[in-house]
N, CA, C and O atoms as a GROMACS GRO file, in nm:
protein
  284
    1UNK      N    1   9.772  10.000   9.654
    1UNK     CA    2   9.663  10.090   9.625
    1UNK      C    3   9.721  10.218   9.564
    1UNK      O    4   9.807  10.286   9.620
    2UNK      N    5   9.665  10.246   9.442
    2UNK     CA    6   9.746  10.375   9.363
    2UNK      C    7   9.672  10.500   9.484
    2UNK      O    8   9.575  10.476   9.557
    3UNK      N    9   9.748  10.628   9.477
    3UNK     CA   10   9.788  10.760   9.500
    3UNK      C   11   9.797  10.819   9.463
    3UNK      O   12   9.884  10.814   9.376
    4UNK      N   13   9.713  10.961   9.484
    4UNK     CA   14   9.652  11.068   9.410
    4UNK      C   15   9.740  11.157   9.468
    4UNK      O   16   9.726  11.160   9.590
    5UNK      N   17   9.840  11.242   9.421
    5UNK     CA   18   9.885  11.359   9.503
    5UNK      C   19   9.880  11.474   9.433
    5UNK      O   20   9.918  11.500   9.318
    6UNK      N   21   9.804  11.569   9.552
    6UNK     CA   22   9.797  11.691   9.489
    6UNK      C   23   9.808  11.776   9.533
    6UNK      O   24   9.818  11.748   9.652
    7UNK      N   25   9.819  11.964   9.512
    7UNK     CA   26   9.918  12.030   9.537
    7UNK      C   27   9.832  12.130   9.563
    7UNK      O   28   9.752  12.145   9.470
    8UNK      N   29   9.812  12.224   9.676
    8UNK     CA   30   9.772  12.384   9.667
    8UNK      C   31   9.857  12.445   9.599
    8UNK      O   32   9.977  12.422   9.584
    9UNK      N   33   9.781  12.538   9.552
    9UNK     CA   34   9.888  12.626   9.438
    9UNK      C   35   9.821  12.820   9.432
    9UNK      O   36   9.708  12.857   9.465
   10UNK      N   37   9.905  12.883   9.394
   10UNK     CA   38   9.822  12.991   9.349
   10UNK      C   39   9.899  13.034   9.239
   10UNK      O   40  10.018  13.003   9.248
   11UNK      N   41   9.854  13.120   9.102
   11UNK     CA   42   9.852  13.143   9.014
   11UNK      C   43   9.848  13.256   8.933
   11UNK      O   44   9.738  13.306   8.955
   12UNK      N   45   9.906  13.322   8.854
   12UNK     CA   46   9.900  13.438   8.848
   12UNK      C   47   9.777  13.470   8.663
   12UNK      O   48   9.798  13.445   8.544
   13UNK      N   49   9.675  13.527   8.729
   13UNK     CA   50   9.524  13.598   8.658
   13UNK      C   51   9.638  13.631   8.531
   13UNK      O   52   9.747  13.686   8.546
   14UNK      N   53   9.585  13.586   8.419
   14UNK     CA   54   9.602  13.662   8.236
   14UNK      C   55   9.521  13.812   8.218
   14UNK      O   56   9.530  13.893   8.126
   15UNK      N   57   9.446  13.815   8.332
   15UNK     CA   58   9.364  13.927   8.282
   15UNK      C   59   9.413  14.049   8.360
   15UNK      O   60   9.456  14.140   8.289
   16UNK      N   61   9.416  14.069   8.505
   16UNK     CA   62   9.453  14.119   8.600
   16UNK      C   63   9.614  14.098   8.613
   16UNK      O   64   9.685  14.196   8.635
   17UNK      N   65   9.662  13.990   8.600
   17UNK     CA   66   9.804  14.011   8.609
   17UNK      C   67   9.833  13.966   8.782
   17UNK      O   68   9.936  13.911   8.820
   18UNK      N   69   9.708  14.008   8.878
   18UNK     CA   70   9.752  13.897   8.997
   18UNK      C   71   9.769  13.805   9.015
   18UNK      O   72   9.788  13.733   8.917
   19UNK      N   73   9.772  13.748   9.149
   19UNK     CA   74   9.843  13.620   9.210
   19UNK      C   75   9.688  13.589   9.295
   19UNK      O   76   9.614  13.643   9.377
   20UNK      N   77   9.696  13.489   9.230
   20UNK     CA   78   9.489  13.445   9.243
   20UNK      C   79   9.575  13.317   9.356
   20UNK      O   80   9.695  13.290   9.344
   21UNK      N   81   9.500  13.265   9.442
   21UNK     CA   82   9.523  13.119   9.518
   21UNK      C   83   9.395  13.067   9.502
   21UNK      O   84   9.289  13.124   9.530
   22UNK      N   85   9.418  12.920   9.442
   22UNK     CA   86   9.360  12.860   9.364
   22UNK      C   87   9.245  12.776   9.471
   22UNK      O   88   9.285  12.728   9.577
   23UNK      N   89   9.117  12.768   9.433
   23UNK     CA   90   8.988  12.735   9.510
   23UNK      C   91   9.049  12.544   9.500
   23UNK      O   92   9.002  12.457   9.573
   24UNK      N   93   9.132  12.525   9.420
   24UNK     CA   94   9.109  12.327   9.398
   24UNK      C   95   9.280  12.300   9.473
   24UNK      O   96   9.341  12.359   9.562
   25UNK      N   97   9.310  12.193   9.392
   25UNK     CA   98   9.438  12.140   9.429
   25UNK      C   99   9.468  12.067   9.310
   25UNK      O  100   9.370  12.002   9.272
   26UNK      N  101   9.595  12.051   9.221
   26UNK     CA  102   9.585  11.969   9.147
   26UNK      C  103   9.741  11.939   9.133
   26UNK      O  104   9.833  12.011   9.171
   27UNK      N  105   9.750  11.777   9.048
   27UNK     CA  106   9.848  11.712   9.053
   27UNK      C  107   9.948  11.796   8.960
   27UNK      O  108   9.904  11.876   8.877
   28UNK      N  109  10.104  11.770   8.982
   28UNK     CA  110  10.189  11.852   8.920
   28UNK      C  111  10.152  11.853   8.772
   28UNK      O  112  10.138  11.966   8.726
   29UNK      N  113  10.136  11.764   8.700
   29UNK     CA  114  10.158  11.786   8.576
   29UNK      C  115  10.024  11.870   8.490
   29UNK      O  116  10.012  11.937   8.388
   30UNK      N  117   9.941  11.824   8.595
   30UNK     CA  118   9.823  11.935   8.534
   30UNK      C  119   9.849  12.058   8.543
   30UNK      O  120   9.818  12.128   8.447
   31UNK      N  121   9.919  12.126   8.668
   31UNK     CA  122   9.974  12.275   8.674
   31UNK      C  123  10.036  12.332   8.555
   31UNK      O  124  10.009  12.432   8.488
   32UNK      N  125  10.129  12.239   8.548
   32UNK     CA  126  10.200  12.277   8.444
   32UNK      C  127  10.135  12.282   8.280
   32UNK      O  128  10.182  12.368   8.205
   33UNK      N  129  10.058  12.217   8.240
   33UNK     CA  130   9.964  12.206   8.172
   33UNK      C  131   9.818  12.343   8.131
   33UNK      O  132   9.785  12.389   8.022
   34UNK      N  133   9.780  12.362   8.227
   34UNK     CA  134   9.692  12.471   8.268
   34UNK      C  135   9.700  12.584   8.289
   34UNK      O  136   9.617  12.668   8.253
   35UNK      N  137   9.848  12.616   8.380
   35UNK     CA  138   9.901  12.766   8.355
   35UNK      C  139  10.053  12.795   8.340
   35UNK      O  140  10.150  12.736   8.388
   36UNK      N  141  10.043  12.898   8.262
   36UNK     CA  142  10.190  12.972   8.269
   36UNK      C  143  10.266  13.011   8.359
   36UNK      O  144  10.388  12.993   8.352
   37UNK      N  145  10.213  13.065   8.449
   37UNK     CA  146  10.260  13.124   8.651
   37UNK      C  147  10.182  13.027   8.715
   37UNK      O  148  10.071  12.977   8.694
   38UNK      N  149  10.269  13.013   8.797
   38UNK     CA  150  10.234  12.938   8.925
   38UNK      C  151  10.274  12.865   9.009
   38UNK      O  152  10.342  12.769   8.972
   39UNK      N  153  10.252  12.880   9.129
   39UNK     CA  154  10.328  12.840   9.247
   39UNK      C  155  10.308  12.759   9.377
   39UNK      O  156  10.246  12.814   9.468
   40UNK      N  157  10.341  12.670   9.390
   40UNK     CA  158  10.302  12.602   9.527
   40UNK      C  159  10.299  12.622   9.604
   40UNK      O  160  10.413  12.639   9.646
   41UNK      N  161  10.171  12.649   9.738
   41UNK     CA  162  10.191  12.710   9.814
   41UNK      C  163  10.165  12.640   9.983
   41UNK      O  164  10.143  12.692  10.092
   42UNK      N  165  10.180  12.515   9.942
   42UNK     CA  166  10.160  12.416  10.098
   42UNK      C  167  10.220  12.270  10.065
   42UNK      O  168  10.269  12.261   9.952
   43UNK      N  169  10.223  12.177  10.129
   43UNK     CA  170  10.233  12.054  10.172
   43UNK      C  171  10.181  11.988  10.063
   43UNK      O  172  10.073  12.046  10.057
   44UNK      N  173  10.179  11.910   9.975
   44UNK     CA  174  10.120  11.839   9.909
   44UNK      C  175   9.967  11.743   9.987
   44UNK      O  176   9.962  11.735  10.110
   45UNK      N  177   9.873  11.689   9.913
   45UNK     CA  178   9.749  11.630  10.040
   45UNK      C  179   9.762  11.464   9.897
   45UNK      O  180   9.758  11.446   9.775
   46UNK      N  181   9.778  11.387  10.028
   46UNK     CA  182   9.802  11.232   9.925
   46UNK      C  183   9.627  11.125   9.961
   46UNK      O  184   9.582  11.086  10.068
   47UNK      N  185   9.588  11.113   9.856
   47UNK     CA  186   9.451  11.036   9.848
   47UNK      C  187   9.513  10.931   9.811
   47UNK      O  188   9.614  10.924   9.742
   48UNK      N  189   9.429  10.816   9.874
   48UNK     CA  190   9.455  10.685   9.823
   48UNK      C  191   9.355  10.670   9.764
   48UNK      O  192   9.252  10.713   9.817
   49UNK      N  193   9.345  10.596   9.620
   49UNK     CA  194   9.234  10.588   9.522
   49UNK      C  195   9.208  10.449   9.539
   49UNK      O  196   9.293  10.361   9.527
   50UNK      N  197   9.058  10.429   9.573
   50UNK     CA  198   9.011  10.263   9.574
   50UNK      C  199   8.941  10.240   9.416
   50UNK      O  200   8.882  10.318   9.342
   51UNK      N  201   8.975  10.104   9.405
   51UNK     CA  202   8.935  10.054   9.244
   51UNK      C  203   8.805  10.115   9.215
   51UNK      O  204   8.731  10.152   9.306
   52UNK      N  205   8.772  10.128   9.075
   52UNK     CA  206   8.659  10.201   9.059
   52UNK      C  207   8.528  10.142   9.103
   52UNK      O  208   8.426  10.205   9.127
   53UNK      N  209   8.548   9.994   9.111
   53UNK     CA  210   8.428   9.942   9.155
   53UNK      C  211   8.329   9.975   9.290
   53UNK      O  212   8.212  10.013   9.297
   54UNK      N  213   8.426   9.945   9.388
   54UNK     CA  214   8.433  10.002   9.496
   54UNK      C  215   8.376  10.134   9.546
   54UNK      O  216   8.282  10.139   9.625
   55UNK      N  217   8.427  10.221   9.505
   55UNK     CA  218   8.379  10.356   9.532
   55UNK      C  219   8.211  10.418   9.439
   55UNK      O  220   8.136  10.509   9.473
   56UNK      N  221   8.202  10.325   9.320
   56UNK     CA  222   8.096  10.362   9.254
   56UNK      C  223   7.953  10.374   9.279
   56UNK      O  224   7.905  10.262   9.302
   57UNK      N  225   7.885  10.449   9.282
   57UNK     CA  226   7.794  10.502   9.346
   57UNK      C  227   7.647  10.396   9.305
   57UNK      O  228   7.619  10.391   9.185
   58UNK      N  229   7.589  10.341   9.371
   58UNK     CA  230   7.496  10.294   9.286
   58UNK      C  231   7.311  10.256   9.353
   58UNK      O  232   7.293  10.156   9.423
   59UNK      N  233   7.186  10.357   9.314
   59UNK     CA  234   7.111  10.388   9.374
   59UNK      C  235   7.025  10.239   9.481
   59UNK      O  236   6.951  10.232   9.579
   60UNK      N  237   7.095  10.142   9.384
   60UNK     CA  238   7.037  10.044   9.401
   60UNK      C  239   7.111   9.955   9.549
   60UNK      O  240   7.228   9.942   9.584
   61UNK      N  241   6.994   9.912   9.602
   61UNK     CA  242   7.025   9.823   9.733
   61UNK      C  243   7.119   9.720   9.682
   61UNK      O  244   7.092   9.662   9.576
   62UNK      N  245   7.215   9.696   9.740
   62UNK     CA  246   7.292   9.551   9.738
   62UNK      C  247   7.234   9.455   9.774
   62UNK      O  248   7.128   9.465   9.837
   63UNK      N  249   7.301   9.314   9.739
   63UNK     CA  250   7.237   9.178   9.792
   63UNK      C  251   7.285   9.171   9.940
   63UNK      O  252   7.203   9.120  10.017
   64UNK      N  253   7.422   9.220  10.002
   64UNK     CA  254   7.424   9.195  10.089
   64UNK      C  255   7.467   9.308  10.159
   64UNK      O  256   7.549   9.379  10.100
   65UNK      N  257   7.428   9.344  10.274
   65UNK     CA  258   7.459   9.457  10.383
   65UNK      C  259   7.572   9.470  10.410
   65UNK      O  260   7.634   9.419  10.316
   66UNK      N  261   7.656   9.516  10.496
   66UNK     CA  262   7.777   9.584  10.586
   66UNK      C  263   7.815   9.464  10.642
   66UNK      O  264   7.934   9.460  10.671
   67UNK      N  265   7.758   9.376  10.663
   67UNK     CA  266   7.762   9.231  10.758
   67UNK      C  267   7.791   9.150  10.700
   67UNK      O  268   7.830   9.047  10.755
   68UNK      N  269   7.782   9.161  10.539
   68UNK     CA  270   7.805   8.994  10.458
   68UNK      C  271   7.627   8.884  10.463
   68UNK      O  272   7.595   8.781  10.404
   69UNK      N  273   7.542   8.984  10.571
   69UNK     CA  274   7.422   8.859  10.509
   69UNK      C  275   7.334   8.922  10.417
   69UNK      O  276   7.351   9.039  10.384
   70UNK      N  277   7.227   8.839  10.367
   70UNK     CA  278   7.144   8.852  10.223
   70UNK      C  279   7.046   8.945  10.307
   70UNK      O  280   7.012   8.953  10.425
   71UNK      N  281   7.013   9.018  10.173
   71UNK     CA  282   6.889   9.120  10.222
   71UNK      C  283   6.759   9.058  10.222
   71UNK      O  284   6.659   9.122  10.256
   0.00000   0.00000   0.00000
């Protein structure tokens, strides 16, 4: 099962010039990608990603329940 790992970070504002800590979490290479300053500031948090099928949201009743029988 693929793995999502991602990173608290905080960051330093273009406008202000502070050290902002960042409201999300994101994987290393996006950091690096997104800002110029910035720094890790905890533990990494690891998601396990289920196939897209699986997780996809869909308004509609299934044929079969939690149990495996027909609706």
């Amino acid at each position: 099962m693929p793995r999502l790992v991602l990173y608290p970070f905080k960051f330093r504002d273009r406008i202000t010039g502070r050290w902002v800590r960042a409201r999300l979490e994101l994987q290393y290479p996006e950091l690096q990608r997104r800002y110029a300053e910035w720094e890790i500031t905890g533990a990494p948090v690891i998601r396990h990603v289920a196939p897209i099928m699986e997780r996809s949201f869909t308004p509609f009743r299934s044929e079969t329940d939690k149990f495996g029988r027909t609706a």
